[in-house]
C-alpha positions in Angstrom: 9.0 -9.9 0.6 5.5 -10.8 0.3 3.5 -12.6 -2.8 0.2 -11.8 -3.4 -2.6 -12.6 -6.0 -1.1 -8.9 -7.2 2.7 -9.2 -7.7 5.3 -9.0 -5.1 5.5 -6.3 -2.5 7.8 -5.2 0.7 6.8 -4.8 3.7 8.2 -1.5 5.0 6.2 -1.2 7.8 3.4 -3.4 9.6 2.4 -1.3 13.0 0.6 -3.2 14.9 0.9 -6.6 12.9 -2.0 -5.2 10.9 -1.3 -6.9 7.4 -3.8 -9.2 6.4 -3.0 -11.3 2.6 -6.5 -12.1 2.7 -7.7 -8.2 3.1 -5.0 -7.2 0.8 -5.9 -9.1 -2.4 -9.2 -8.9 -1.8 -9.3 -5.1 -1.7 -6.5 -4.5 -4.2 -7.6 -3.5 -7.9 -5.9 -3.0 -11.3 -6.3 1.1 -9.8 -3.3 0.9 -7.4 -0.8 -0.7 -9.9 0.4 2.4 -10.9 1.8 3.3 -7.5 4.8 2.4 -6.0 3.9 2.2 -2.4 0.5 1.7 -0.4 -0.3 2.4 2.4 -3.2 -0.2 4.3 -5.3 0.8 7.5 -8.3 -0.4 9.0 -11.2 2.0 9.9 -14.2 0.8 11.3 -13.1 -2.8 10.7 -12.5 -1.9 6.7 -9.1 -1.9 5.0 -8.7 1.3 3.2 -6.0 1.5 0.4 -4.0 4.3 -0.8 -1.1 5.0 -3.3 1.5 7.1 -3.5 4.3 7.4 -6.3 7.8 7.8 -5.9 7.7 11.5 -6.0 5.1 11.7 -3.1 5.8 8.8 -1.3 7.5 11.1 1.5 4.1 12.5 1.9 2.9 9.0 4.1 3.3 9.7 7.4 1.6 13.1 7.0 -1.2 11.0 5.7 -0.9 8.6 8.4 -1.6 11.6 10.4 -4.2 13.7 9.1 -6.5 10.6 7.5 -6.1 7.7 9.8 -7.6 7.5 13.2 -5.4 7.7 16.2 -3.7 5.1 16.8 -4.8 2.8 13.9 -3.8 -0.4 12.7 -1.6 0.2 9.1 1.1 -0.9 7.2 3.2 0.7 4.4 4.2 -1.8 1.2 6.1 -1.3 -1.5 5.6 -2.7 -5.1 8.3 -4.3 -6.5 6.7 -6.1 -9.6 5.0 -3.3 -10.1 5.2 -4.1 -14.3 2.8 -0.9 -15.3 5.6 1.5 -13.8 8.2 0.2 -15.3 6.6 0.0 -19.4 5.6 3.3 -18.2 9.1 4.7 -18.0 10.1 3.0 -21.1 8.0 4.4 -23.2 
């Protein structure tokens, strides 16, 4: 488990020790709390974010494949504060 400026997440998968807290909360926005997992890699130097929801979240490693560059440096968390979700469900 990891704590960030943004709630607290798992780390599912960290290929090539690529997690960076500092990166993280400084790229992270109010956008991404509506998705479950994200997925982190570095192009060019620059952590791009995405999100995926439960329903899609199988769709990663295709994403991995097709929108990373070879061989990247990424990592794969899940939310599990993720408070917007869950009043989401509720109501």
């Amino acid at each position: 488990m990891i704590e960030t400026e943004h709630g607290m997440f798992e780390l599912v998968k960290n290929y090539r020790e690529s997690f960076v807290l500092d990166d993280f909360n400084q790229r992270y926005t109010d956008y991404f709390d509506k998705y479950k997992y994200i997925v982190g890699d570095y192009s060019a130097g620059l952590l791009r974010l995405k999100g995926f929801v439960d329903a899609n979240h199988e769709l990663i490693p295709d994403y991995i494949v097709e929108s990373c560059a070879p061989n990247c440096a990424y990592y794969i968390l899940k939310n599990v504060s993720n408070n917007k979700i869950k009043e989401e469900k509720k109501e």
